[in-house]
Structure formats: C-alpha cells, structure tokens
C-alpha positions in Angstrom: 184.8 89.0 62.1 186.0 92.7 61.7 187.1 94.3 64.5 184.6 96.7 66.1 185.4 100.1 68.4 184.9 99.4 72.1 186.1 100.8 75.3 189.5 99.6 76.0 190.6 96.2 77.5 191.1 97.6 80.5 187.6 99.8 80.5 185.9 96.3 79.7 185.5 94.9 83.6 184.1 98.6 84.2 181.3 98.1 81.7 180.8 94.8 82.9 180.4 96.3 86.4 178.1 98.7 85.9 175.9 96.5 84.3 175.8 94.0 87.1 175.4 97.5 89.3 172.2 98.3 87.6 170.9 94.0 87.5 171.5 94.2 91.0 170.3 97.1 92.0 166.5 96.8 92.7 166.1 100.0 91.6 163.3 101.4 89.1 164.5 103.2 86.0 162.4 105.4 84.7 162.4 106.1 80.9 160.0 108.4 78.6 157.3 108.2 80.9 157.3 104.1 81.8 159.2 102.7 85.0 160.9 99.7 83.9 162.9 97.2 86.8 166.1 96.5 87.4 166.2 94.0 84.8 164.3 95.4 81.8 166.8 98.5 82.3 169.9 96.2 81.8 168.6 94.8 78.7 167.7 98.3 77.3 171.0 99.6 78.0 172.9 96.4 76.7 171.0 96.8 73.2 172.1 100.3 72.8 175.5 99.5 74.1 175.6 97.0 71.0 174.1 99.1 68.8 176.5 102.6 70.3 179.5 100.3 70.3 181.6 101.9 67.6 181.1 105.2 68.8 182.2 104.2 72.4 185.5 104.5 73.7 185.7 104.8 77.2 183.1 103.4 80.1 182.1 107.5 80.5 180.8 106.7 76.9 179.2 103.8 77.7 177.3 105.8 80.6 176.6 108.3 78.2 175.5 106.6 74.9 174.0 103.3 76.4 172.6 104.5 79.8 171.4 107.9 80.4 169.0 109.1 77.6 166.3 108.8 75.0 167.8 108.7 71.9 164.4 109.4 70.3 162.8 111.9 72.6 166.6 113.0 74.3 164.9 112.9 77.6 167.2 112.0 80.5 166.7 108.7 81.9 165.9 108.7 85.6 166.5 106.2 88.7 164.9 105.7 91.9 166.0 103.6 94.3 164.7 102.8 97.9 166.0 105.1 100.4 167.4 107.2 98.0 166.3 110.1 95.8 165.4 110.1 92.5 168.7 111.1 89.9 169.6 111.1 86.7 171.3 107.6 85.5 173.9 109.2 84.5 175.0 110.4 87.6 174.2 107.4 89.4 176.2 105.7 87.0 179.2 107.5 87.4 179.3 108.0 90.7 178.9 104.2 90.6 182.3 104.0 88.4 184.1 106.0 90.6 183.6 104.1 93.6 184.1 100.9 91.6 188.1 102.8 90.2 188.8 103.8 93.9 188.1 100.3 95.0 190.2 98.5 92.2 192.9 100.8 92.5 193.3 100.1 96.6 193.9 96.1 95.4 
C-alpha cells in the first residue's frame, strides 16, 4: 500500500481520543438542519476523516476537515449536550483536545 498523509504518530492517540470523546458523549450533533446521535456523528466524521486524510496533518486538522462543517453547504456543525449550551463542534472539539494534552502531559 502507498503511504498516505496523516497526522503524526504522536497526533494519532489524540484522534483516537476525540473520537471516543464524541461516541461517548451522549450528545446530539446537529448537522444541515438534522440532529444526528452520538454515534451517527462518529461515523460521519470517521468517513470524512478517510476521505480528508491526505490533507490532514495535525489533530487541529482533523477537528477542522473531519468534524466541524458541511463540506457541501459550509455550515458549521453544531453540539448540544445535556446541561450544556449548544457550540460549535469545533470548539467543543478543541477544547476537548486541550484538556486531553494537559492531562497526558501531567503523566
């Protein structure tokens, strides 16, 4: 197999984490006008995230080209989730990624 552009070895357990983030969440994501679950969401973002992945090279990529708008309509994508106002996924996301780089660099 060729080799393909991806976000670096070391980026990789921050993709991974983000998308167990958003599985786990129980949030709602909200894209062009449909509210699709926790689930759906991940397997939305993971198809663009293989179809994105030679033009991704860092997990702020990922965020940006997988998981936070319409590629046909370039509407944001939103998230609610209980307890918590509705944002854009791509803040939520990257808010998400900091927390999860504070945490790892603490071990």
């Amino acid at each position: 197999p060729g080799t393909m552009a991806d976000v670096p070895i070391e980026q990789v357990a921050e993709v991974e984490h983000l998308l167990a983030f958003v599985r786990g969440s129980g949030c709602t994501v909200h894209r062009n006008g449909s509210d699709h679950s926790a689930r759906e969401a991940v397997k939305h973002i993971e198809k663009k995230y293989d179809y994105f992945r030679d033009d991704i090279s860092s997990s702020e990529e990922f965020i940006e080209y997988s998981a936070s708008m319409s590629t046909l309509s370039g509407n944001d994508y939103q998230v609610s989730c209980s307890g918590s106002k509705t944002e854009s996924t791509r803040d939520w996301l990257l808010k998400e990624l900091q927390r999860f780089r504070i945490k790892r660099n603490k071990k």
